[in-house]
TORBA-709447 format. One record per residue: x, y, z of N, C-alpha, C, CB in turn; residue in one letter. Coordinates in steps of 0.2 Angstrom, whole numbers, plus 5000, padded with zeros to 4 digits. Each point is the difference from the previous one (the first is absolute). Glycine has a CB too. Layout:
XYZXYZXYZXYZA/...
END
This chain:
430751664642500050074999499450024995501350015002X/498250045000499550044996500350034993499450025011X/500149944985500550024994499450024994501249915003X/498750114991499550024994499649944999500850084995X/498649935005499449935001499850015006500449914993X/500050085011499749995009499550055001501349965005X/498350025000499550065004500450015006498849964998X/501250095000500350045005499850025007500250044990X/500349945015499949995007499750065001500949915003X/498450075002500050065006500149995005499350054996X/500650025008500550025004499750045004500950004993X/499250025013499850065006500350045003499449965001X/500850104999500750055002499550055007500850014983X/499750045015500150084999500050034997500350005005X/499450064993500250044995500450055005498949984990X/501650045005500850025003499650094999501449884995X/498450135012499850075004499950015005499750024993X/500550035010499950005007499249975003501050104999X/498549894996499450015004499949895001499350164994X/501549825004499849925000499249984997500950005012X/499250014984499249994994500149915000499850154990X/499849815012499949944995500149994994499549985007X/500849994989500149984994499849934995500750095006X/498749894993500149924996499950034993499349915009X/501350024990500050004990499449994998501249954998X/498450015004499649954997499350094998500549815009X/499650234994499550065001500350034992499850035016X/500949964982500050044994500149944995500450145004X/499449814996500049974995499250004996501049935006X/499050064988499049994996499950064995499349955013X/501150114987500150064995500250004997499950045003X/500849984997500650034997500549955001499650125002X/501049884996500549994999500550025008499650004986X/500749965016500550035005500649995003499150025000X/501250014999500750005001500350005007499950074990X/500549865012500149975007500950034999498949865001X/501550195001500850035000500249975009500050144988X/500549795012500149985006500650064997499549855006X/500850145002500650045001500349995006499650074993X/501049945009500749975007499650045004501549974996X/498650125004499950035004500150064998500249935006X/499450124997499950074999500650045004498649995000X/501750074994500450045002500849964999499050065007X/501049914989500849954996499850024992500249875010X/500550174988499950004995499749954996500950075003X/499149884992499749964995499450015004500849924994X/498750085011499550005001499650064998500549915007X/500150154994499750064999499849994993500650065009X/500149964986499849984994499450004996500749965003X/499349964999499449934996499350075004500749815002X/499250215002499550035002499650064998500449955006X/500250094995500050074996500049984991500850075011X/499349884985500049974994499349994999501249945000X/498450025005499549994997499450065003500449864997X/500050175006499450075001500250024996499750035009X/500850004987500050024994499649994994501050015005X/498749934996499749964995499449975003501149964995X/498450075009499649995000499450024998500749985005X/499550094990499549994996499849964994500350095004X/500449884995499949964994499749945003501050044993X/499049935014499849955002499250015001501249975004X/498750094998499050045000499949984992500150145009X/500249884987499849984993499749924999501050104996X/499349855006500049935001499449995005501349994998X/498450065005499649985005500249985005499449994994X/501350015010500349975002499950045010500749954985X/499550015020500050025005500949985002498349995002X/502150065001500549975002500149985009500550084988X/499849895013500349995008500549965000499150025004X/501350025001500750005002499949955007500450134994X/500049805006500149965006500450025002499749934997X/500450055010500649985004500049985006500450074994X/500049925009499949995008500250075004500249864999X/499750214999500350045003499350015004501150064991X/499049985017499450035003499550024995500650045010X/498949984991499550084997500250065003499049944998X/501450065008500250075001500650014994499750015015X/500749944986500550004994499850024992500549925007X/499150044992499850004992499750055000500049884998X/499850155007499550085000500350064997499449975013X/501550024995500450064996500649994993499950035013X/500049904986500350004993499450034996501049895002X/498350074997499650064996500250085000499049925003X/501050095001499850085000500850034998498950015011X/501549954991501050024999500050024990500749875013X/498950084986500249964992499450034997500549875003X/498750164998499750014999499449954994500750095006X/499549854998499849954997499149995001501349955002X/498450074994499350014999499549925003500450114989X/499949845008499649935000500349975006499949984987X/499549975016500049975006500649955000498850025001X/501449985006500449965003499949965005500450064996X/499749885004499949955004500449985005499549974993X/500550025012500349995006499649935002500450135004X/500249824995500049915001500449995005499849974989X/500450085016500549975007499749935001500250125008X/499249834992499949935000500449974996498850025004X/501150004990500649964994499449974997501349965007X/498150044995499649964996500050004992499450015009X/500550034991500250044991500549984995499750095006X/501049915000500549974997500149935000500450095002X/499449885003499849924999499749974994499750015011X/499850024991499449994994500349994992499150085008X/501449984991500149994994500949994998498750074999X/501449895006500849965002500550054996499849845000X/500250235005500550034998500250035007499650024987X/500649945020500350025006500749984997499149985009X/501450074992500850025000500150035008500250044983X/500649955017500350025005500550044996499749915009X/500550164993500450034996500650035007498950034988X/501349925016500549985005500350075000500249865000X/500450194993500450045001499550075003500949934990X/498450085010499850045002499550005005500350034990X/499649905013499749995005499549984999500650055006X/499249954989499149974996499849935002500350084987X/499449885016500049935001499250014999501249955009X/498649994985499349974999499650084997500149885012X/500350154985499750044995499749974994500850095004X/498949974990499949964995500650044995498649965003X/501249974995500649984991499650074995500149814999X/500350225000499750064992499349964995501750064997X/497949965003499849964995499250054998500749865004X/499150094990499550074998499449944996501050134997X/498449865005499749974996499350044998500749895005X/498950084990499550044998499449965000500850084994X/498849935007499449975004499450034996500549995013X/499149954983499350024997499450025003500549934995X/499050095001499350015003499849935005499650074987X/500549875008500049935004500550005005499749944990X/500850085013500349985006500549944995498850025011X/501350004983500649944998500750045001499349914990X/501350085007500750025000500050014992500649935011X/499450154987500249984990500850015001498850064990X/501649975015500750015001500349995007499850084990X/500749905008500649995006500750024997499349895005X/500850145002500750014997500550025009499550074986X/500949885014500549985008500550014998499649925006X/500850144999500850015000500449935000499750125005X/500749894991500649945000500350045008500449954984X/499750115017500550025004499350075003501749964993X/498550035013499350055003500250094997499749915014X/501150104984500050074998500050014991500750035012X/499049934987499850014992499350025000500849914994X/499150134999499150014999499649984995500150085004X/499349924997499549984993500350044995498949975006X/500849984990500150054992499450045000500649914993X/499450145009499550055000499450014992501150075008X/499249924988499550004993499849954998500450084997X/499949865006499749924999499450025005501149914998X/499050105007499550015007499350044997501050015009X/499350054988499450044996499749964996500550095001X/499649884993499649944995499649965004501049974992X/499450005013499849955002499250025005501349954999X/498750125006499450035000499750004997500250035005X/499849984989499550024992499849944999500750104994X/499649855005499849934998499449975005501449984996X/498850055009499649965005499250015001501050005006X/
END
């Protein structure tokens, strides 16, 4: 598992909007600080939550210099109308390949809601250098970060 020290895997997506935009990590790595929020799936409560939490808090993460994005394996039509449902301002990644969640061994199956080869809740924070200064993986995919550790830990980075 990717964990604090490690370089942090890239990756190549969607950005979760209808206009299906390409998406590589490795393009916002070299600046700022940035913020990787895997998640099961758009539109389930704890996912909502954790989302609307750190849009709440993305000023404080702008303060850090920080760039946020939201994983998952939902469509980009999906992850388009949960943006706009939730008014989640920061980008969303749509990983229907799973590459993403490979990369950083957090594929769960969440069988009671029909979720197979999603990803595991997790949140890590990614340097100017492309290293990991934070990790943080659900023991259980409906628990959440500790929201003001997460903030430090953008600041630190």
């Amino acid at each position: 598992m990717v964990s604090q020290g490690d370089t942090a895997p890239t990756f190549t997506a969607t950005l979760g909007t209808s206009d299906h935009e390409p998406f590589n990590f490795e393009d916002h790595i070299g600046t700022d600080p940035v913020v990787l929020a895997f998640f099961p799936g758009a539109f389930t409560p704890p996912c909502t939550n954790e989302m609307v939490a750190l849009q709440e808090r993305i000023d404080e993460f702008g303060e850090g210099g920080a760039t946020v994005f939201g994983v998952s394996a939902d469509s980009p039509f999906s992850q388009g109308a949960f943006r706009e449902e939730h008014g989640i301002e920061f980008d969303l990644v749509s990983d229907m390949a799973g590459d993403a969640i490979r990369a950083y061994d957090l594929e769960i199956n969440i069988e009671p809601l029909g979720l197979y080869d999603v990803a595991n809740r997790a949140v890590f924070v990614v340097d100017e250098d492309g290293t990991i200064t934070y990790d943080w993986v659900a023991d259980d995919p409906t628990n959440e970060p500790d929201y003001d550790e997460l903030t430090e830990a953008v600041r630190a980075a």
